[in-house]
N, C-alpha and C positions, 0 to 999 in steps of 0.2 A: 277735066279740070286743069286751068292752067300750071306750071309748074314755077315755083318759083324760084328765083333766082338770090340766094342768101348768101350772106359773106360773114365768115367769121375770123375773129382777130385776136389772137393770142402771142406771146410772147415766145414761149416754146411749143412743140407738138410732136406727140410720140413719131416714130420712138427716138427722138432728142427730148424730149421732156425730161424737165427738173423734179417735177412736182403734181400731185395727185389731181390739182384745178386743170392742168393739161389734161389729160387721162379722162376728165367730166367733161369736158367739152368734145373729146373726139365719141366719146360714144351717143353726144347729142347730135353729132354729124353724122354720124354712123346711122344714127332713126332717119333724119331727116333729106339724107341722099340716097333714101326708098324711093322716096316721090316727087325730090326736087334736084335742082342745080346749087350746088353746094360749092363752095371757095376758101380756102383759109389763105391768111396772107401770116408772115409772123416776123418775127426780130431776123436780122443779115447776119445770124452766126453760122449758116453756111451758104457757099456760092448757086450751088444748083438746086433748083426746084427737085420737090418727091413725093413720090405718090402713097398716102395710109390708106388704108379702106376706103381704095377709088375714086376717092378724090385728091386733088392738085393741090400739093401745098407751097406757097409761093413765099421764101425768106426776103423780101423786101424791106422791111421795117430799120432804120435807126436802132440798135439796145435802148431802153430806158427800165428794163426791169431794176430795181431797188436793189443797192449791195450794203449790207448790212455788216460786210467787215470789217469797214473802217466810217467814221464820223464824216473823214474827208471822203471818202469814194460815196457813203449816203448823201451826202451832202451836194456832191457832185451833180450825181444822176436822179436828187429829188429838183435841182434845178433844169437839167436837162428835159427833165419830165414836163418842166411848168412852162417847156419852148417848144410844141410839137408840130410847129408850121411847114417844117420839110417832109416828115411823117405824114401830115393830114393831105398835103400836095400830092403824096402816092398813092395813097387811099382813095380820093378824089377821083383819079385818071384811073386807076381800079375801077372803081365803079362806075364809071361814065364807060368803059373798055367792053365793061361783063352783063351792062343795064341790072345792076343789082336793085333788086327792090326794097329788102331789108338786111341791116347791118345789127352782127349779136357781138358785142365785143367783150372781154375780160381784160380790162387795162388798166394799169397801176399810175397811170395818168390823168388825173382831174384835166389837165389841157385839152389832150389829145380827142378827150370826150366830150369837151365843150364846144372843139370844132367840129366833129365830125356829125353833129346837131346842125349845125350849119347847112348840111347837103340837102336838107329838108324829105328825109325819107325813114323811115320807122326806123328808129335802133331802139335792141333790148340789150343796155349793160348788166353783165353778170357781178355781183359780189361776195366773193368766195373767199375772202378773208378781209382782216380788220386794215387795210392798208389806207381804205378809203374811209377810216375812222379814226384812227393811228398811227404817226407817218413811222412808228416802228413797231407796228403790228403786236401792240403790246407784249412786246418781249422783254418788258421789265420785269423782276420777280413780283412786284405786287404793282399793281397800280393806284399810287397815291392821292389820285386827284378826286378834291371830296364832290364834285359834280359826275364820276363817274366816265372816264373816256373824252375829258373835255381834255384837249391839247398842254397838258401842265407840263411848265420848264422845271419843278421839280422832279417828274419823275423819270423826265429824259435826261436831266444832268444826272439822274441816280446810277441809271441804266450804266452810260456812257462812262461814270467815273467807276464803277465796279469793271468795267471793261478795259479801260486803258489807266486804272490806280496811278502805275510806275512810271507815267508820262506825264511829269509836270509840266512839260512845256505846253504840252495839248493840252493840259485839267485848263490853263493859265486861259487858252483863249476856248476854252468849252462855253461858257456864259455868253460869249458874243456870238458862236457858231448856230447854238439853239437857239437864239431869239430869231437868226436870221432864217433856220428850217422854217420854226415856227409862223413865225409873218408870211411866207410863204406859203405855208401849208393852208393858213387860213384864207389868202387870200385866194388861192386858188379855190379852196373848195366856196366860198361867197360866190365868185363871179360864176361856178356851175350849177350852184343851186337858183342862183337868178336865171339862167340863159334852161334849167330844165321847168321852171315856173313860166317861160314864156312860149316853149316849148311842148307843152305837156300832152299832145294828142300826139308827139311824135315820140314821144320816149316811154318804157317799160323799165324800171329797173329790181332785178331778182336777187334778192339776198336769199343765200343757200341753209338758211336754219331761223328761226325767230331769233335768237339772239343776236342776229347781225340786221335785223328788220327792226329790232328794239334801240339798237343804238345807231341807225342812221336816223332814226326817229328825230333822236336826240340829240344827232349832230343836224337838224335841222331841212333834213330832205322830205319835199312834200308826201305824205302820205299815199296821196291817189295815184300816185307812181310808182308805190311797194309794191310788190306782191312775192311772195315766200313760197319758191317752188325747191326740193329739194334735189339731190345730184342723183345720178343714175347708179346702180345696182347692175352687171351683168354676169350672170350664174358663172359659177366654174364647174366644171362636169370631171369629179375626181372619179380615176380608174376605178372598180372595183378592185382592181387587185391592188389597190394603194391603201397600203394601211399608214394611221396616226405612227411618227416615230415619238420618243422618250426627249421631245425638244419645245422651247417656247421660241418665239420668235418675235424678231422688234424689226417695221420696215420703214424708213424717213430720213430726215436728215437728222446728222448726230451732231447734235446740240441739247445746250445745258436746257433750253427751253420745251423742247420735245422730252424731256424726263430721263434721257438716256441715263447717265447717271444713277439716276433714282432707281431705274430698271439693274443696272449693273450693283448696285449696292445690294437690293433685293434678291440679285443670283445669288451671291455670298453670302449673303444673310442664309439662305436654305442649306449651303453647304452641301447638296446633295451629289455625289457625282454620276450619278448614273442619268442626271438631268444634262442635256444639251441646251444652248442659247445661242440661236445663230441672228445674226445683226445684217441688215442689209440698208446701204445709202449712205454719203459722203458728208462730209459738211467742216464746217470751221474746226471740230471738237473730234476728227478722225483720227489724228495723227496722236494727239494726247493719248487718246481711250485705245489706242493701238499701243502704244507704249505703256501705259498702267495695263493691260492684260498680259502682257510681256512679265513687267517688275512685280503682278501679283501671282506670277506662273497661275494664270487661271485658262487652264487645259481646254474646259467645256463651252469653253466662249470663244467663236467662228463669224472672224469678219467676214462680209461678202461684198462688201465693197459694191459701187453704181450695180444697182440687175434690170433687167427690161419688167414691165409689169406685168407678163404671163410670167414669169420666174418669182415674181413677189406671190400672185397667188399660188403658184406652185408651192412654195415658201410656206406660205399659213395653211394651205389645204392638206400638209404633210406635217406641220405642227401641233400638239394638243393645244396651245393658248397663244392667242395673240397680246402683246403687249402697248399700249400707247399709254404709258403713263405722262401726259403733258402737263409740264406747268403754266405754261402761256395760255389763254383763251381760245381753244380751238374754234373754231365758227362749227363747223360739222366736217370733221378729219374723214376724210376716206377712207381709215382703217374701220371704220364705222359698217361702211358698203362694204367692205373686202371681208372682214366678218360675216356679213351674211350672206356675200358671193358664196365662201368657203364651206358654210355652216359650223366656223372655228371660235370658239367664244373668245371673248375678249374681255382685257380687265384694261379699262380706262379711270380716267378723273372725271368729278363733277364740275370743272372748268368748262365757262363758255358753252356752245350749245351742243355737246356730249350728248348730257344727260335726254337731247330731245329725240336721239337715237336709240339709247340703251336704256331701258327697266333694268334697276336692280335687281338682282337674283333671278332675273325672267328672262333677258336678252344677252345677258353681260354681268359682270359686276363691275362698280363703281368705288374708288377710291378717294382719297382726300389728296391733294397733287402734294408732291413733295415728299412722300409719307412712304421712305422704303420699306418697313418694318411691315407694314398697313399691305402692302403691293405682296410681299414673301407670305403672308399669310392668306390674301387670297388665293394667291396660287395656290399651295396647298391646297386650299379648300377646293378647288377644282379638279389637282389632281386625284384628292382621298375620294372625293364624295360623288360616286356614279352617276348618284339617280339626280344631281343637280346639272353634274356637266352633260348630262343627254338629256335633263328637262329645255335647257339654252340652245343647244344642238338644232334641238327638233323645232325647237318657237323663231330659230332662226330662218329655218324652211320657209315659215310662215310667214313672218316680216318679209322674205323677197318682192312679195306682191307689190309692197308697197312703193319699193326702189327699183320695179322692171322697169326694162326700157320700156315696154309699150305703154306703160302708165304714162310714166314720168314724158315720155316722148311725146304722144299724144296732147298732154297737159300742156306742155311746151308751143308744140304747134298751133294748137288753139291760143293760147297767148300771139303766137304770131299773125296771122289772121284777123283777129280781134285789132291788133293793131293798125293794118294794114287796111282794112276796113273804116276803122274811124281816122285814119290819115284820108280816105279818098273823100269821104263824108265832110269831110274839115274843108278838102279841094273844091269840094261841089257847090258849098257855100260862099264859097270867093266868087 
């Protein structure tokens, strides 16, 4: 059978990856450069090309990933986003270079994906969070918009003015900055959903949980182009001689959104000290939460600052309890996988599509976000109660099947094919 020739498009890629969406795409490359020609192309944050799991990764791309630290830098590079014609020119000559047959992209550009339909060859876009629903990944504390996820300038001024309060000058021109995201954000994704309506034997698009298949629903993208395949699982194989130590652990970026907080309030709430809390991953909220663990002399709490992702499951697989208490709408967190890589229960929120990972008291337990008091008492309940925390253990074993590579990879591959197929089918009738 012929081999095919696939290109895949990501922003980062281990091990420079930001983020757990990287980390799912390299291990769908990892299946899939068994039996094929495999390419990743990604953002020019560094000069020379590198090799991951034998395949060639080629930093070619413009930055356009989303900076979420300031209004102006979002703002920036949500326009930059919606101009990806120097980007798509590289892409192009890529592919015309490698005779790529199909393109799997993860892009936080409605443009860049509007063109690259252009090429007239299969692409299946990945969507692995709300970015392509909400141009700030709903990291409001609530989302008040009563249509649900519809683009509301109330709750991005909400966001925005809780964020920068003590900046009057910026509050003064907040009102003109959002309408301007705004009108943007919508026009971009109009002219994509028109140009994937005209397009639709060439395009797949995979949102990574129902709940992110429910609301592109509803942000208006053709149905017969969903299809909900979830992200890859790959086992970690702990020593035997590695035993559980007397610690929990939090792995992501530390931000108020990911629940760190909530998690650190919940240490102190237990008061125990014979408990450990090791923190792993950077973010806006490090420097803060490093200086409050300072001014609360709180001993049993260990930053670990950036770690590579064999270090992270090293991390959970030598912890009793994983923690992600998020308050944002997780689409499906990869601490999800990393739990059942580990076989380490986890205490998550019923935010967003969690709960389509974990059963209460059967896979995990589930919390209400926000809710430190609610977070220090399930722990407990995991650490006191044996026969629950190896009832979760051992059903975790079981859940792998369903996030191995070879499912998940195979499922995948058939999506490709399937495509590739009805693109030449679509050829043969011209």
């Amino acid at each position: 059978m012929k081999k095919l020739n696939i290109l895949y498009i990501e922003d980062t890629y281990p091990p420079y990856n930001h983020g757990g969406a990287c980390i799912s795409t390299s291990l769908i490359v990892k299946y899939m450069a068994k039996s094929n020609n495999c390419f990743v192309i990604t953002e020019r944050f560094q000069k020379d090309n590198w090799e991951y799991g034998g395949v060639e990764v080629y930093p070619i791309l413009s930055p356009y990933f989303p900076d979420f630290s300031s209004i102006f830098r979002l703002i920036r590079n949500k326009f930059v986003n919606s101009f990806q014609f120097f980007n798509y020119l590289k892409i192009k000559s890529f592919v015309k270079e490698n005779n790529i047959d199909l393109i799997h992209i993860r892009s936080n550009s409605y443009d860049l994906f509007r063109r690259i339909l252009k090429l007239n060859i299969p692409v299946v876009f990945d969507v692995r969070d709300s970015l392509a629903i909400c141009p700030i990944m709903h990291r409001a504390k609530k989302c008040i918009s009563k249509k649900n996820n519809d683009y509301c300038v109330k709750c991005l001024n909400k966001y925005f003015d809780e964020k920068y309060h003590s900046n009057k000058k910026l509050l003064l021109l907040l009102p003109i900055l959002l309408k301007l995201l705004l009108f943007d954000f919508k026009f971009q994704k109009k002219r994509l959903i028109h140009t994937i309506r005209n397009k639709k034997n060439l395009v797949k698009i995979i949102p990574n949980s129902k709940f992110i298949l429910k609301n592109l629903e509803k942000a208006g993208f053709p149905k017969e182009n969903l299809k909900v395949i979830y992200n890859i699982s790959e086992i970690y194989l702990r020593k035997s001689s590695q035993k559980k130590k007397n610690q929990i652990a939090f792995g992501g970026i530390i931000e108020e959104a990911k629940g760190i907080w909530v998690a650190v309030k919940a240490f102190e709430f237990l008061n125990n000290p014979n408990l450990k809390f090791k923190i792993a991953g950077t973010g806006p909220d490090f420097n803060k939460l490093k200086e409050y663990i300072k001014n609360q002399n709180l001993k049993n709490i260990e930053l670990l600052g950036m770690i590579r992702n064999d270090e992270v499951l090293k991390l959970y697989s030598e912890s009793k309890i994983i923690l992600a208490p998020s308050i944002w709408p997780e689409p499906f967190g990869r601490f999800i996988l990393e739990s059942i890589a580990t076989k380490t229960p986890l205490i998550s929120t019923t935010t967003g599509g969690t709960p389509e990972g974990i059963t209460d008291f059967e896979s995990g337990l589930l919390i209400s976000a926000g809710n430190y008091k609610q977070l220090g008492k399930a722990i407990l309940e995991l650490l006191n109660n044996k026969k629950l925390y190896n009832k979760i253990s051992e059903n975790l074993k079981i859940k792998y099947q369903d996030y191995s590579i070879d499912i998940i990879g195979k499922e995948r591959l058939t999506l490709y094919k399937d495509l590739l197929k009805q693109h030449k089918n679509e050829n043969n009738k011209k």
